[in-house]
C-alpha positions as CSV (number, residue, x, y, z in Angstrom):
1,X,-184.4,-42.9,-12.5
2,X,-182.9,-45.7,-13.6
3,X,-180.9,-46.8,-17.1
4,X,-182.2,-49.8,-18.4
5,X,-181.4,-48.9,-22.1
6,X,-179.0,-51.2,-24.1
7,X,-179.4,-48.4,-27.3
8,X,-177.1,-45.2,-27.2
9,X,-178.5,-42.6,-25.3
10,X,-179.7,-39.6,-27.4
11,X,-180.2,-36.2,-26.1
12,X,-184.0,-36.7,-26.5
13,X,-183.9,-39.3,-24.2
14,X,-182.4,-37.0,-21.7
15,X,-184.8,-34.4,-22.6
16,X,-187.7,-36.4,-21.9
17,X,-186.5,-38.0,-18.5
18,X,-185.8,-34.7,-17.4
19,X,-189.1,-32.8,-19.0
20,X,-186.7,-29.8,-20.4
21,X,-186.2,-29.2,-23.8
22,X,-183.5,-31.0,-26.3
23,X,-182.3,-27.5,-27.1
24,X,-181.6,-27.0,-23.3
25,X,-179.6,-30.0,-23.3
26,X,-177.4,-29.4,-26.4
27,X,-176.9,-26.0,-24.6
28,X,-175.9,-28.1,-21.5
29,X,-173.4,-30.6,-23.5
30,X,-172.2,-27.1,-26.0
31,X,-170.9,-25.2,-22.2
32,X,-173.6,-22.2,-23.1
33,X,-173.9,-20.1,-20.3
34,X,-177.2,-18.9,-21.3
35,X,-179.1,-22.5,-18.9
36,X,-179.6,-22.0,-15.2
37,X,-177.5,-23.3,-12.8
38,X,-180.7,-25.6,-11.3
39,X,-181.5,-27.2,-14.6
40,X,-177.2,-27.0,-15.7
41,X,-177.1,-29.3,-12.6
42,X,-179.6,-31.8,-13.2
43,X,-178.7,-31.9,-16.8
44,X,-175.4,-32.8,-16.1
45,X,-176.5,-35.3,-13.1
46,X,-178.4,-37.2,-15.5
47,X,-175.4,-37.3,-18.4
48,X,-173.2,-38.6,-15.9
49,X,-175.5,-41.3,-14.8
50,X,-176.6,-42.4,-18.6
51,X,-173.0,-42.3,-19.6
52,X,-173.9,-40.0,-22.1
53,X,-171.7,-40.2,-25.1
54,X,-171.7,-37.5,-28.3
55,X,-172.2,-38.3,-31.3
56,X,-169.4,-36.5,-33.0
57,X,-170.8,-37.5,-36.9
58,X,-174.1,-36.0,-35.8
59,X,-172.6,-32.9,-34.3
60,X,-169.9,-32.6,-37.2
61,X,-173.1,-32.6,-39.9
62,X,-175.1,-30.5,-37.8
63,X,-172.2,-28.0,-37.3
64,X,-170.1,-28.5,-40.8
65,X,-167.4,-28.8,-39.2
66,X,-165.1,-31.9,-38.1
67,X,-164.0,-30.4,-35.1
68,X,-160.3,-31.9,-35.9
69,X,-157.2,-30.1,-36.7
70,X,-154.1,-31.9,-39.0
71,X,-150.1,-31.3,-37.1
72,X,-147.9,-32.6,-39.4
73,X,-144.3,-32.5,-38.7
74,X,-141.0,-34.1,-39.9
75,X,-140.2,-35.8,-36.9
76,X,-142.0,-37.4,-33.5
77,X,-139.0,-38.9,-32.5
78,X,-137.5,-35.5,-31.6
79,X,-138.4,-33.7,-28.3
80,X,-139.0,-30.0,-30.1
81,X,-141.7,-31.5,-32.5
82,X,-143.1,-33.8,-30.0
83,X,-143.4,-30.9,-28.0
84,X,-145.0,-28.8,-30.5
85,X,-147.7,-32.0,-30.5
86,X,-148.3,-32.1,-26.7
87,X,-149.0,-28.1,-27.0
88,X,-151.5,-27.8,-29.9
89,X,-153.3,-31.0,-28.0
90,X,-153.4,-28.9,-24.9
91,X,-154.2,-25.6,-26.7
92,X,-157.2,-27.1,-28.9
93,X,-158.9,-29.8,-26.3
94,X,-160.3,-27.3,-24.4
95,X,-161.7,-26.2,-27.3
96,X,-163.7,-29.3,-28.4
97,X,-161.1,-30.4,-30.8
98,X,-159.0,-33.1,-31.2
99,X,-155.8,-33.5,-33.1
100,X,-154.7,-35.6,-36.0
101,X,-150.8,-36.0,-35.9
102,X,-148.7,-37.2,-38.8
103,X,-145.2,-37.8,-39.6
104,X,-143.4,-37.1,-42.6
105,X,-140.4,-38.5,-42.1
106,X,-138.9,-34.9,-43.7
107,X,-140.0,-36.1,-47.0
108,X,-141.7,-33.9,-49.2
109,X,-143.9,-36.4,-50.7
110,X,-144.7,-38.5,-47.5
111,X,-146.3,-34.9,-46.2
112,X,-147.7,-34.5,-49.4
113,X,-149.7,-37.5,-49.1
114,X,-150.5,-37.1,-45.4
115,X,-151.7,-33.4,-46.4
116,X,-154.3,-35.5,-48.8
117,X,-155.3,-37.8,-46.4
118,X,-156.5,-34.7,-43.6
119,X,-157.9,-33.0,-46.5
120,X,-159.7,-36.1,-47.2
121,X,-161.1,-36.3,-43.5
122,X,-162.2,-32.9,-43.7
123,X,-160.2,-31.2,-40.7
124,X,-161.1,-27.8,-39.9
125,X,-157.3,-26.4,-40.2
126,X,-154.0,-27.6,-40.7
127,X,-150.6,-27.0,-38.4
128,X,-148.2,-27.5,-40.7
129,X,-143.8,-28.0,-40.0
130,X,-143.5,-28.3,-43.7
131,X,-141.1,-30.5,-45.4
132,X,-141.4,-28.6,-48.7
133,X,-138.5,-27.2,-51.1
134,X,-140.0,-23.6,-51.4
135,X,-143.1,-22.0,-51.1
136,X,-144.6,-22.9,-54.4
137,X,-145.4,-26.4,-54.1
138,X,-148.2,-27.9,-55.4
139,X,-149.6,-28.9,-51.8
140,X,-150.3,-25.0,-50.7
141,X,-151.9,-24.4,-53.9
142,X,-154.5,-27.5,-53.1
143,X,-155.2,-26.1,-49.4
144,X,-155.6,-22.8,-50.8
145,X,-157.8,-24.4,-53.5
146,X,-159.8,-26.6,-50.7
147,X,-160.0,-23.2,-48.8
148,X,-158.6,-25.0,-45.7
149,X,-156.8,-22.6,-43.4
150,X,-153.5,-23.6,-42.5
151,X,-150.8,-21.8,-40.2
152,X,-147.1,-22.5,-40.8
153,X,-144.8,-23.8,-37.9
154,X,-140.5,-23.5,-37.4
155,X,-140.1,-23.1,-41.0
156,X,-141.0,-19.5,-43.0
157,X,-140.9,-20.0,-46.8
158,X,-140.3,-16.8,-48.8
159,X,-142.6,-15.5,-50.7
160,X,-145.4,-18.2,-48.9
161,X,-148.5,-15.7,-48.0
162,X,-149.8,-17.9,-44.5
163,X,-149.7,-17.1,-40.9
164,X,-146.4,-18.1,-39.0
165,X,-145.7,-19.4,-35.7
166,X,-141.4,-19.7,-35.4
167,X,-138.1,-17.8,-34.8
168,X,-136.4,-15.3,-36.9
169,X,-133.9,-17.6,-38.6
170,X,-131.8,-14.9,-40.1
171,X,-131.8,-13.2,-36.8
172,X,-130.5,-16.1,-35.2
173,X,-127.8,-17.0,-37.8
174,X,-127.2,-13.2,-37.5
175,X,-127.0,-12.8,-33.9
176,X,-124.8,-15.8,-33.3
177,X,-122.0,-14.5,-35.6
178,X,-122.1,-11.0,-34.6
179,X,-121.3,-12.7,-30.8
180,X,-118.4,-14.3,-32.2
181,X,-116.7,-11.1,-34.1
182,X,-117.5,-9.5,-30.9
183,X,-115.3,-11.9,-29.2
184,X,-112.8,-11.5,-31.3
185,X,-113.1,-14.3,-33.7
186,X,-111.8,-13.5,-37.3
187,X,-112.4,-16.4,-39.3
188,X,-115.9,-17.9,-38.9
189,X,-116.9,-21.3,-40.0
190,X,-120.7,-22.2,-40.6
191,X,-121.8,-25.4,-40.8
192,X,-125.0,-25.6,-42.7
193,X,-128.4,-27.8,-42.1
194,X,-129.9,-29.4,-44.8
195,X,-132.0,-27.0,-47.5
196,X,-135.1,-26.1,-45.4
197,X,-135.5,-22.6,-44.5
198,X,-134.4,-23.0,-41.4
199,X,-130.8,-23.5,-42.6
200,X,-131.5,-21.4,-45.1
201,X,-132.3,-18.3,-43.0
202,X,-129.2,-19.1,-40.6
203,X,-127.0,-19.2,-43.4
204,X,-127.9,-16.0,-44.9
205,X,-127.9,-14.5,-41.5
206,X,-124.6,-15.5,-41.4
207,X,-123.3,-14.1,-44.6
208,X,-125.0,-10.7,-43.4
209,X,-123.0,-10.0,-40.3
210,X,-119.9,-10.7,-42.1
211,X,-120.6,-8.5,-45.0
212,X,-121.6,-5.7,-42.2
213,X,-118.6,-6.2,-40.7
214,X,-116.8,-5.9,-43.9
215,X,-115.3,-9.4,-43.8
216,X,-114.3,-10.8,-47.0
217,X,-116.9,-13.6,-47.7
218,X,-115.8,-17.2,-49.6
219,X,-117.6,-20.8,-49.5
220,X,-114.3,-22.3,-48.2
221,X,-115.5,-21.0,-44.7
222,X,-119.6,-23.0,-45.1
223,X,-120.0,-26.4,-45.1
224,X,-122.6,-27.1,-48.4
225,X,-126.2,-28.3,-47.1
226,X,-126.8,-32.3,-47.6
227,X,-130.1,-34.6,-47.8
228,X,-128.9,-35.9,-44.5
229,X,-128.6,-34.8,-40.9
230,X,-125.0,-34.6,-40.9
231,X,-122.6,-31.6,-42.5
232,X,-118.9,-31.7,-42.2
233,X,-116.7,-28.3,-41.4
234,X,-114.7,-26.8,-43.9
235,X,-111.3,-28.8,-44.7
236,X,-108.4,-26.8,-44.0
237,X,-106.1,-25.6,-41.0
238,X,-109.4,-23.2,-40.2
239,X,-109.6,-25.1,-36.6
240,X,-106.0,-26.3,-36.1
241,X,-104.2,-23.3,-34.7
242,X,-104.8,-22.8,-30.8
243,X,-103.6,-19.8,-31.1
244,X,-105.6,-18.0,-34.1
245,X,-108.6,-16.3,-33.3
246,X,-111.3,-19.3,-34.8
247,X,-114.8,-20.0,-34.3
248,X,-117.7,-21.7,-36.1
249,X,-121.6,-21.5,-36.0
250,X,-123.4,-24.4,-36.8
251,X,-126.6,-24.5,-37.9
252,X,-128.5,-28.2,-38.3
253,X,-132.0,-29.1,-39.1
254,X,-132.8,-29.9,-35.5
255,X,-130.3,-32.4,-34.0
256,X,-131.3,-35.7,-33.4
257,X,-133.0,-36.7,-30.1
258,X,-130.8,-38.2,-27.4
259,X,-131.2,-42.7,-27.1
């Protein structure tokens, strides 16, 4: 058998070459388990040798589904959220999905926008490293309303009912200051991220182990969260002695990626 045909190949056409049925060949192209390993073979054989492509607008209709899924994150450039990409790609090809990644640039309404445009192109599901203020803006409300299912990534909003995938924040704020009284440290610095929950959590974290602790708790010793990567430390002589008993735990966004 040779193909002479200059139209895409359809899974009749394989069908009918082969004399089996079309069902047995969408079983064939689907990975059902339920074809025999003879006919699996030769189905196969012949897909190969056509070049067999699938048509993905056919299969989305038949199905009602896109098979694509929406990642939007706040920042490619940076090695945790490009790795984040690289594993939901690997998790979901296997799958038969394929992965639409968007940037926000950790702008609310650039991610509000890009939220539109997946909605718009019917994904199946949303991973989302939201850029958001708090958990009631407007753009859960729409996926709740769109009945899109969406799962939460790095950043837990308060109060936000969705699935989460992410560290304990306030754990880690926690944990890291707890290490320092534990060293001996007695006046603590913390130098907040910007105001995402990440930074958020951390901060309160913070704030706890000193108040367990019974340390006397005053702004002087947090730097104030900023729109902007950077935060300063506290002004003062908080760092200058060698001799006093001084730490700090710094909490950012994410740090920016190494050039």
């Amino acid at each position: 058998m040779t193909n002479q045909r200059s139209a895409p190949v359809r899974l009749k056409d394989i069908a009918n070459d082969l004399n089996v049925s079309v069902m047995t060949v969408s079983k064939v192209v689907r990975g059902c388990a339920d074809v025999g390993a003879e006919t699996r073979s030769r189905v196969l054989a012949r897909i190969k040798e056509l070049n067999y492509q699938p048509n993905w607008v056919a299969r989305s209709l038949a199905a009602r589904r896109t098979f694509m899924i929406g990642l939007i994150v706040p920042d490619l450039m940076h090695s945790f959220f490009a790795e984040i990409a690289k594993g939901v790609s690997a998790t979901i090809r296997p799958l038969g999905y394929d992965v639409v990644i968007c940037n926000s640039e950790e702008d609310a309404e650039v991610e509000a926008s890009e939220i539109e445009r997946l909605l718009g192109r019917q994904v199946d599901g949303l991973v989302l490293a939201s850029s958001q203020a708090t958990a009631s803006a407007e753009v859960f409300d729409r996926m709740r309303a769109r009945n899109i299912p969406f799962v939460m990534i790095d950043r837990l909003f308060a109060g936000l009912q969705a699935p989460y995938v992410g560290a304990d924040d306030h754990a880690i704020g926690r944990l890291a200051t707890q290490h320092l009284i534990e060293r001996g440290c007695r006046r603590i610095a913390h130098i907040a991220g910007q105001q995402r929950p990440t930074g958020q959590g951390r901060l309160a974290g913070y704030r706890d182990a000193l108040t367990r602790r019974g340390f006397r708790l005053t702004t002087a010793w947090w730097s104030k969260p900023r729109t902007t990567r950077r935060a300063t430390m506290p002004r003062g002589n908080c760092l200058r002695s060698p001799r006093d008993r001084t730490a700090s735990s710094a909490t950012t966004t994410r740090p920016p990626p190494a050039r």
